[in-house]
MARRO-833542 format. One record per residue (C-alpha): x, y, z; residue number from 1; residue in one letter. Coordinates in Angstrom, 2 decimals, m for minus. Each point is the difference from the previous one (the first is absolute). Layout:
X;Y;Z;NUM;A
...
END
This chain:
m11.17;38.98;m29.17;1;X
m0.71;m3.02;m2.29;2;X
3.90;m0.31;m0.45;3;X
0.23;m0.71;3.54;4;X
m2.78;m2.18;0.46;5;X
1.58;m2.30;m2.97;6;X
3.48;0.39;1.63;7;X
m1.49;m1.29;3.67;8;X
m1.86;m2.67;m1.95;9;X
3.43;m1.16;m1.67;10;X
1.50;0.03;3.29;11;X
m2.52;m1.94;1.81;12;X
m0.27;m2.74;m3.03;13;X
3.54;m0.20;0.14;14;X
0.43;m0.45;4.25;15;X
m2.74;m2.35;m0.42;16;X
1.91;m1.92;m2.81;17;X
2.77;m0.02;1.83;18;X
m1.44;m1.70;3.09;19;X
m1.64;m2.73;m2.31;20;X
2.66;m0.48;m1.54;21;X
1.81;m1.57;3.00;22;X
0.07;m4.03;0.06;23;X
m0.03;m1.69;3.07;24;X
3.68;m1.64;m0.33;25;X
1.17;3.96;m0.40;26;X
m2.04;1.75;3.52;27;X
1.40;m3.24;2.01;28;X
3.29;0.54;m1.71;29;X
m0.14;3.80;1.21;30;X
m1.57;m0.96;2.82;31;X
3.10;m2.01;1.18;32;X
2.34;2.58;m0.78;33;X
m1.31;2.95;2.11;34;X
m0.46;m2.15;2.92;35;X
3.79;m1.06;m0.39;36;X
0.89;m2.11;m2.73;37;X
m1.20;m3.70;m0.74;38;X
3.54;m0.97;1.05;39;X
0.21;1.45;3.35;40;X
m3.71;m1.71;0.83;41;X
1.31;m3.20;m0.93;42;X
3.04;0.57;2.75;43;X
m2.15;0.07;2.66;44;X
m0.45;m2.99;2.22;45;X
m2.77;1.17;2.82;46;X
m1.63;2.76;1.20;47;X
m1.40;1.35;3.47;48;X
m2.42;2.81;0.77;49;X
m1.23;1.34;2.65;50;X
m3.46;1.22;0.18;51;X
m3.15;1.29;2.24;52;X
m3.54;m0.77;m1.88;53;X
m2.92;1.30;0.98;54;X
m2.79;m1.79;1.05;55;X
m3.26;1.86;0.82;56;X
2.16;3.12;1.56;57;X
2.41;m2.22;1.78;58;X
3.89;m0.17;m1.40;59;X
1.45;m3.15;0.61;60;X
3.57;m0.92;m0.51;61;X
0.96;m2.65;m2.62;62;X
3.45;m1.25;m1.74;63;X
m0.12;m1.88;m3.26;64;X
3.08;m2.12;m0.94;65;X
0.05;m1.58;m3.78;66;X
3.02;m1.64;m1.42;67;X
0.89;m0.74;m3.47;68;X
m0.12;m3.94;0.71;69;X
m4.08;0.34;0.70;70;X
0.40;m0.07;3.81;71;X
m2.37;2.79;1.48;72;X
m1.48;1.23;3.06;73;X
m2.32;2.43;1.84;74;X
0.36;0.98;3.45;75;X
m3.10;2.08;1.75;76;X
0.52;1.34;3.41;77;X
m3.68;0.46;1.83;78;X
m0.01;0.57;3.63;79;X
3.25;m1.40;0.72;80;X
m0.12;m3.05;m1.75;81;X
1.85;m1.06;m3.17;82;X
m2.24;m1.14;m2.57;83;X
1.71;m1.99;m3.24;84;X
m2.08;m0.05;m3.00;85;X
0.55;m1.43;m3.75;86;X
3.21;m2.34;1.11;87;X
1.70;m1.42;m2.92;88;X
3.17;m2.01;0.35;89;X
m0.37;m1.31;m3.62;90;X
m1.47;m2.90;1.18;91;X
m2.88;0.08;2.78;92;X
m2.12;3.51;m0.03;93;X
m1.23;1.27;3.32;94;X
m1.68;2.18;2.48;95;X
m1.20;0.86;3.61;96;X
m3.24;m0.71;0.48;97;X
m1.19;3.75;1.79;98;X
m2.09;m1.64;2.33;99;X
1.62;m2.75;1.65;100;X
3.23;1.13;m1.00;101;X
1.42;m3.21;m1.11;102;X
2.02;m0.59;m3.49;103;X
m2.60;m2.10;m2.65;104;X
1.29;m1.24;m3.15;105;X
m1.54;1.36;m3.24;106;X
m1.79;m2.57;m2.33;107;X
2.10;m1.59;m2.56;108;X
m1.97;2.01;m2.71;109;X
0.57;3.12;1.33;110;X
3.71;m1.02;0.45;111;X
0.18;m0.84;m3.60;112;X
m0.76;2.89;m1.37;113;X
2.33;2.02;2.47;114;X
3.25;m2.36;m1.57;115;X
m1.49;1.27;m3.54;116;X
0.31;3.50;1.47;117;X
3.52;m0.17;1.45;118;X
2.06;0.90;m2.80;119;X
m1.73;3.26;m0.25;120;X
2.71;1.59;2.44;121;X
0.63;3.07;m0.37;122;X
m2.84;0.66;m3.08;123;X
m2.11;m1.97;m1.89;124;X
1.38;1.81;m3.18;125;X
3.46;m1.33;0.67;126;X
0.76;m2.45;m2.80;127;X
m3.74;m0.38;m0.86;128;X
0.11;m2.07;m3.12;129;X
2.68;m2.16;1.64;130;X
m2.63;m1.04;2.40;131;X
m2.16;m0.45;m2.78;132;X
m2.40;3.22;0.63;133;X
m1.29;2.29;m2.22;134;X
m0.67;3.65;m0.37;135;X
m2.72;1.65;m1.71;136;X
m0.54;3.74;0.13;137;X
m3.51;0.55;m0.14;138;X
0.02;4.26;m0.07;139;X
m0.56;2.86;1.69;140;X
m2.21;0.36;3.37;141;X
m0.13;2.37;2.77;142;X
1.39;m1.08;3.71;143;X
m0.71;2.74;2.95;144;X
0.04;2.81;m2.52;145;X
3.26;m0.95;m1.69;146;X
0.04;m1.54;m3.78;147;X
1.64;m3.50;0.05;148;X
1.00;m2.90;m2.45;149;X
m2.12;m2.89;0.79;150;X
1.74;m3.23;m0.47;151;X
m1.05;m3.59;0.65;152;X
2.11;m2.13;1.14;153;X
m0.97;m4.34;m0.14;154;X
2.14;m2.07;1.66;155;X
m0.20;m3.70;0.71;156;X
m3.00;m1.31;0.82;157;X
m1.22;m0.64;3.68;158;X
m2.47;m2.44;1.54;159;X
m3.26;0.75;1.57;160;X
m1.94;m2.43;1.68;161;X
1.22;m2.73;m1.89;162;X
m0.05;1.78;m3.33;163;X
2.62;1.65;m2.23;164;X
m0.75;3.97;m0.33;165;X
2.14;3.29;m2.02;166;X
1.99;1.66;2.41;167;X
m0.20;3.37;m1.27;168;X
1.25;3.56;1.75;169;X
m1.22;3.61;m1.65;170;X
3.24;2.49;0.07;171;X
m0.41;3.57;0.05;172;X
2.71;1.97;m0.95;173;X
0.57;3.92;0.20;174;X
0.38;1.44;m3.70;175;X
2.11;2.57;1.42;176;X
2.54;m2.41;1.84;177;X
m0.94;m3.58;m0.84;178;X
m0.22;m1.37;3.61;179;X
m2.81;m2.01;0.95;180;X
m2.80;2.29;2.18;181;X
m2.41;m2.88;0.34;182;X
m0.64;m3.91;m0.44;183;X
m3.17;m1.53;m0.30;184;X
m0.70;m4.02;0.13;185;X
m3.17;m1.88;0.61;186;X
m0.54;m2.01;3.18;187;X
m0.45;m3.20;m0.32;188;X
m1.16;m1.89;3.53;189;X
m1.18;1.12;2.62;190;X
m2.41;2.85;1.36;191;X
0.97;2.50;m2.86;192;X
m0.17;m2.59;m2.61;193;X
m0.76;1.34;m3.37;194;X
0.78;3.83;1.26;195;X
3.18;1.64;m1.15;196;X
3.32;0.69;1.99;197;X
0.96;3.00;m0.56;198;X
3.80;1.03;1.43;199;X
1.07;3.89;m0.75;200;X
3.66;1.29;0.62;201;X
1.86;3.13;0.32;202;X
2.97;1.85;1.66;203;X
2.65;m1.55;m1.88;204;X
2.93;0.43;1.75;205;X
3.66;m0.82;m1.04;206;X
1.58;m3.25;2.19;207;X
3.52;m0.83;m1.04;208;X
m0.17;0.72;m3.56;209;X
m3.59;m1.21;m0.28;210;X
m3.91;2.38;0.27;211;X
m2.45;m1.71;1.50;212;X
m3.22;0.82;1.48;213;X
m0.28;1.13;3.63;214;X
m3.50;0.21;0.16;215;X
m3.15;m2.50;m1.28;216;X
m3.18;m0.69;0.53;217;X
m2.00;m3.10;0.33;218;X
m3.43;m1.10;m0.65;219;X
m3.02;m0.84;m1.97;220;X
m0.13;2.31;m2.92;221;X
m3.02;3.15;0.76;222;X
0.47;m0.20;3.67;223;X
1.93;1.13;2.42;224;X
3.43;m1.79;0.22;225;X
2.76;m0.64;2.88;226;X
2.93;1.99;m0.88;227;X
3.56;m0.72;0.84;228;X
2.61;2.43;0.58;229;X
3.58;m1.02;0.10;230;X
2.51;1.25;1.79;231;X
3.06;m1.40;m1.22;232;X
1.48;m3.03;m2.54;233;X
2.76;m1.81;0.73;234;X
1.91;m1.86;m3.45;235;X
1.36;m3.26;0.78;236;X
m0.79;m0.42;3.51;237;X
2.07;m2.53;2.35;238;X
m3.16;m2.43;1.12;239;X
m0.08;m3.17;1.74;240;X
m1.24;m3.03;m2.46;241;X
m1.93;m1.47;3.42;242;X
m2.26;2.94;m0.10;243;X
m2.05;m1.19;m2.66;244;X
m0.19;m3.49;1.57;245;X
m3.26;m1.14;1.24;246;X
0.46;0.13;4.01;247;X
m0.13;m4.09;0.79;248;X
2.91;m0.72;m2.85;249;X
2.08;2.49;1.49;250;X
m0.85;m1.31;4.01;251;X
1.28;m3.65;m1.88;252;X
3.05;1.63;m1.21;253;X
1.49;1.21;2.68;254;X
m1.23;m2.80;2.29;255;X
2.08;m2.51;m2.60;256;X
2.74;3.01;0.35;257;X
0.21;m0.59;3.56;258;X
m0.07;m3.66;0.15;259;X
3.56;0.24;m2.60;260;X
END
């Protein structure tokens, strides 16, 4: 009986070893490759989901479109109306206001960190040090139940209210198949200033070659969140550039359009 206690010891020091033994470069490294190869992720120009999230019991239909030059949308339908939110075009960020439904211009703050953000397409992991981020892997800690990696990730920094702050994201990664189960970020304006973001994913499904997650969940970390399930990913979708226009540049355009 003592054998065996010293032979599950041995095994348990050694699995635990092994798991610490892991640097950060090597779980993104793996990471990459069961999701479909670093190479393959770097091929892709734009992606399009489709989704229902659920707010308070009620589904409502959304499409997300994100393409590899920055430009990136949100589309909510509620009650028959199409709602745009988190309009990039690389240049001007925008949104519809939900109550008066008109298009309002972000602040140029706000719009300045969104440009930092753009070349984050398809994952902020992509040709990290290029950007000039860094990785830190920071141990072991336990997401839903499941043991994960826990790696910090700072990129560039980002202004708040005038002043220069870390951007820093908290990766979780699955021990068992090194794909990210949760994110966690502080907020930094607004309402939930100070609390953390906490974003969970699962269901990864295969797209063309690639796994991503079909299902997340979004809120303040220890409460209740709004999860998103996704029905289907389209790779390299055909979309109109004057989608992510704000509404009175694209009323100009065609206007001059019609006067040629």
């Amino acid at each position: 009986m003592k054998t065996l206690k010293l032979l599950l010891v041995a095994l348990i020091v050694g699995f635990t070893t092994q798991i610490n033994a892991q640097t950060a470069e090597e779980i993104i490294n793996t990471y990459f490759e069961n999701i479909g190869g670093l190479e393959t992720l770097k091929k892709v120009e734009g992606i399009k989901m489709t989704a229902k999230v659920n707010n308070g019991g009620m589904e409502i239909p959304i499409e997300i479109i994100q393409l590899k030059s920055g430009k990136q949308m949100t589309v909510i339908n509620f009650q028959g109306k199409e709602i745009k939110q988190g309009v990039f075009n690389g240049e001007t960020l925008w949104s519809t206001n939900f109550m008066t439904q008109k298009a309002e211009k972000s602040d140029a703050e706000t719009t300045a960190n969104m440009k930092l953000n753009a070349n984050d397409f398809l994952d902020p992991f992509i040709d990290y040090k290029e950007k000039g981020y860094t990785i830190e892997l920071l141990g072991n800690e336990t997401i839903d139940g499941a043991e994960t990696f826990k790696i910090k990730l700072t990129k560039e920094p980002i202004t708040v209210d005038g002043i220069e702050e870390a951007d820093v994201n908290f990766f979780f990664f699955d021990v068992d198949n090194f794909v990210p189960i949760a994110m966690q970020s502080e907020i930094k304006s607004g309402q939930g200033k100070g609390m953390t973001l906490e974003i969970t994913m699962s269901d990864y499904q295969e797209v063309d070659g690639i796994y991503l997650p079909f299902s997340m969940t979004q809120g303040i970390k220890g409460q209740p969140g709004a999860p998103l399930t996704i029905s289907t990913i389209e790779i390299n979708p055909v979309v109109d550039d004057k989608v992510f226009e704000f509404p009175e540049e694209v009323e100009t355009e065609i206007t001059d359009d019609n006067k040629n």
